[in-house]
C-alpha positions in Angstrom: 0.0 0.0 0.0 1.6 3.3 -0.7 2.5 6.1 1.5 -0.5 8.3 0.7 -3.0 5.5 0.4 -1.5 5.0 4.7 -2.0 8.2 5.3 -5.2 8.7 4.2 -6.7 5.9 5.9 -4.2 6.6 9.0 -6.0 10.5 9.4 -9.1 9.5 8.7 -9.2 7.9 12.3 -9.6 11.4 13.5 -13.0 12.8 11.3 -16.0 11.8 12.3 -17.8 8.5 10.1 -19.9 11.5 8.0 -16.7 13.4 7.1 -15.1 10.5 6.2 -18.2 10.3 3.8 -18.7 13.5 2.7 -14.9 13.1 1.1 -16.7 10.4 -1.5 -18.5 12.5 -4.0 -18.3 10.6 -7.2 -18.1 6.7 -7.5 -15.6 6.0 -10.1 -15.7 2.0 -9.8 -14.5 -0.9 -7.7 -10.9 0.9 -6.2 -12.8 4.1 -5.5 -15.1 2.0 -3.8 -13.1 -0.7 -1.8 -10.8 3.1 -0.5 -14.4 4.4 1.1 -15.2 1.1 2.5 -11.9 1.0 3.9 -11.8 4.5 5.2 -15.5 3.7 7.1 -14.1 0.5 8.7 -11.4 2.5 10.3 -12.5 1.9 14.4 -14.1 4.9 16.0 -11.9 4.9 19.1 -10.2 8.7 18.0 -12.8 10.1 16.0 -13.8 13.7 17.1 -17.3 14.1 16.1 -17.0 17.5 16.2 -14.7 17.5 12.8 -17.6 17.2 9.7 -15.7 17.0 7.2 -12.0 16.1 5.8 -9.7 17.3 3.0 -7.0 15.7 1.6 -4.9 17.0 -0.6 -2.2 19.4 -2.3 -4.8 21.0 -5.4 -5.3 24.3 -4.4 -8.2 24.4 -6.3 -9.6 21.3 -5.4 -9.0 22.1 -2.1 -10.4 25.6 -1.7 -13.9 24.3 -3.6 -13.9 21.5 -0.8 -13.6 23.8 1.5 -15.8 26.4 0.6 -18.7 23.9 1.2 -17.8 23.2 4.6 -19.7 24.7 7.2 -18.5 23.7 10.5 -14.8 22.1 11.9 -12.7 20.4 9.2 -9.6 18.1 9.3 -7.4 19.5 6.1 -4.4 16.9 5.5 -1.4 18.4 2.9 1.8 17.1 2.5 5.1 17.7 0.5 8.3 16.5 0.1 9.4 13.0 0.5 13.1 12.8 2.0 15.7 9.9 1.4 18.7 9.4 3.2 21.2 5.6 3.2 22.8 4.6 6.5 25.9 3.5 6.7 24.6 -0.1 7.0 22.6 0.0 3.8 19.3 0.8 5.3 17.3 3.5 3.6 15.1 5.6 5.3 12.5 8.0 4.3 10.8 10.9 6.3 7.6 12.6 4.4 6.5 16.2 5.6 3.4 16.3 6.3 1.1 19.4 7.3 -2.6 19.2 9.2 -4.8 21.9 9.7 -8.3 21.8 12.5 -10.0 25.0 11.4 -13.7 26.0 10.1 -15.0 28.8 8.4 -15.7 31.8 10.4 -18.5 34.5 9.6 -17.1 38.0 8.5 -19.0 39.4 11.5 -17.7 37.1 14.3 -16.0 39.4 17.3 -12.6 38.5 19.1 -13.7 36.8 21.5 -15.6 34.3 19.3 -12.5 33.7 17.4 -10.9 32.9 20.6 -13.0 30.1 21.3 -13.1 28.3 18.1 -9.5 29.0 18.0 -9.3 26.9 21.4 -11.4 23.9 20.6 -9.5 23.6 17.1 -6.1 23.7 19.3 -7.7 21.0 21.5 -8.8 18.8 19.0 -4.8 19.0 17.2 -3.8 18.7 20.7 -5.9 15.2 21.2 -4.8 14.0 17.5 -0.7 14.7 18.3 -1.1 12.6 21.8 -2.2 9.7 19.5 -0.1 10.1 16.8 3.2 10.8 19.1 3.0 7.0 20.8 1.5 5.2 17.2 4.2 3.2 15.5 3.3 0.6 12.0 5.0 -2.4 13.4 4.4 -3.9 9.7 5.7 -1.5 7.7 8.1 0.3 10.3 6.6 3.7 10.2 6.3 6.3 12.4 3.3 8.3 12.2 4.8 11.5 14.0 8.5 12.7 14.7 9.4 15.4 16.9 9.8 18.1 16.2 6.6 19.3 15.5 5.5 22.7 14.8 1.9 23.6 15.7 0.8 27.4 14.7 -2.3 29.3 14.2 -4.1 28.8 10.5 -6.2 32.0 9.1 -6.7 32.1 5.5 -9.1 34.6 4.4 -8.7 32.6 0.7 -10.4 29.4 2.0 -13.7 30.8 3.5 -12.4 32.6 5.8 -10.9 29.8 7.7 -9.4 30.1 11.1 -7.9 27.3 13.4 -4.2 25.6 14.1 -1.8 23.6 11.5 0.8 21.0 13.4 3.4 19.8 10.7 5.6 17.1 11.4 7.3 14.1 9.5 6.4 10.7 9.2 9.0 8.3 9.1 9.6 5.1 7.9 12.3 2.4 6.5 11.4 2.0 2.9 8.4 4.0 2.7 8.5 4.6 -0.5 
């Protein structure tokens, strides 16, 4: 399975079961398929019900028309470069960067001390996800969901609908990832 397919179905863990479906908009055969019914099996033991929906992606346009659509907290997962490096043993090992957002669209209207608040559950609920993440390890695949350090900072992006909320990024790493 590769990298993205894993983390995909590793974040998902974290949406509640309607964001997870609310991702599947089009049914575009048996793959597309087998991915949702996979992504819905995932247990429920870490899913926030509070997050409705979930992006995943690095389309910028994809990615603000999701959003856009989205009216209450959403789990946004981006990533970028994929880094290689050999030991002196032979053993390769690859650490992928990885960024995810907790925010929600705010109204144009909303006063300071609003912001405050939903700025506070969205850094709880990155908060809950990194304590799970920092302890998970694929025995299977040797991977490491989360390595520190991690940087965690506020998310406003007037661009996608006026978002507001906290972005952790971080690396996964793995022997032979990809």
């Amino acid at each position: 399975m590769s990298i993205l397919k894993k983390l995909l179905l590793y974040s998902s863990q974290f949406v509640s079961r309607e964001g997870v479906q609310r991702l599947f908009v089009l049914n575009t055969g048996q793959e597309y398929s087998q991915l949702q019914k996979e992504m819905l099996e995932v247990p429920d033991t870490c899913r926030n019900p509070d997050i409705t929906d979930f992006i995943f992606g690095v389309d910028d346009r994809a990615v603000t028309q999701r959003i856009s659509q989205v009216k209450g907290l959403y789990l946004f997962v981006d990533y970028s470069a994929i880094t290689s490096s050999i030991s002196s043993i032979d053993v390769k090992t690859d650490s992928f960067h990885v960024a995810m957002t907790i925010a929600r669209p705010s109204p144009e209207n909303q006063d300071q001390a609003e912001e405050l608040l939903w700025q506070d559950k969205a850094l709880d609920a990155m908060t809950a996800i990194r304590k799970k993440m920092r302890d998970d390890f694929d025995e299977g695949n040797p991977v490491f969901w989360l390595r520190f350090p991690t940087t965690m900072q506020p998310f406003v992006a007037h661009a996608l609908a006026n978002s507001l909320g906290w972005t952790m990024e971080f690396d996964i790493q793995g022997i032979d990832m990809v």
